[in-house]
N, C-alpha and C positions, 0 to 999 in steps of 0.2 A: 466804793459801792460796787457790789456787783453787780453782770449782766442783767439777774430778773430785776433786782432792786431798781436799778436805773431804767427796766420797763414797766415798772409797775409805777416810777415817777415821771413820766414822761404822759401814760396816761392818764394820771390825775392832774397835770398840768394840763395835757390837750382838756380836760371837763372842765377843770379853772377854767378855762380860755372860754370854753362855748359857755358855761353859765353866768357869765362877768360880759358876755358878747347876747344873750337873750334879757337881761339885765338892762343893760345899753337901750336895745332895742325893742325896749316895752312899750313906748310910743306908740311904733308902730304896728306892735302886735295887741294892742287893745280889742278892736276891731274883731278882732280873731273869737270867732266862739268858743266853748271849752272845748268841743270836740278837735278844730281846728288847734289849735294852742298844744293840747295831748298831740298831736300827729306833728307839727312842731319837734317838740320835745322829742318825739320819739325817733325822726327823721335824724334831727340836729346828733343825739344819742348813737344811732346809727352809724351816720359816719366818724363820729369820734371812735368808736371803736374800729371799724374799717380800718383808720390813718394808723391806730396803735395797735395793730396786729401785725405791724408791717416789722416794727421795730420787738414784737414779743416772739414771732420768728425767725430773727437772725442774731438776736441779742441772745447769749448765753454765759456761762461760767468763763467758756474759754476765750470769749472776748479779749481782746489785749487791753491793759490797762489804759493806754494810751489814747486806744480809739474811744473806751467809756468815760476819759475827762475831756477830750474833744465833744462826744455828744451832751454831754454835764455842760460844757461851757456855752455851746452851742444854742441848746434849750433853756440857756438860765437855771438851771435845775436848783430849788432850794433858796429861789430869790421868786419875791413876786410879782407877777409878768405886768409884762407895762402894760398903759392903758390902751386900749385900741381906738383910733380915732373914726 
């Protein structure tokens, strides 16, 4: 994989993550009005993008191979992430 590939799958695992984690926590978020719920989502949104801006700016082409199957292995990349308890 390259640098962007391995950032563009990094983010779609951080959104796995938070919609499999709002999913979980539907119980709790019943309660929540739609307006509530939309700011939710949008908040939750938010910093998923935040966390993975971090890795789409330093991750590139010239990446060494070594450090992008370190971060592969690291992230699970291409396996589906465990459950969250």
């Amino acid at each position: 994989m390259s640098g962007p590939v391995v950032s563009r799958a990094l983010r779609t695992r951080f959104e796995t993550i938070r919609r499999a984690e709002l999913a979980r926590l539907e119980k709790k978020l019943r309660g929540l009005t739609a307006d509530d719920r939309r700011s939710v989502e949008a908040i939750t949104a938010e910093v998923i993008h935040a966390i993975s801006r971090i890795p789409e700016r330093t991750i590139d082409d010239d990446t060494p191979a070594h450090a992008l199957e370190a971060l592969i292995h690291l992230s699970a990349l291409g396996r589906e992430p465990a459950a969250t308890q």
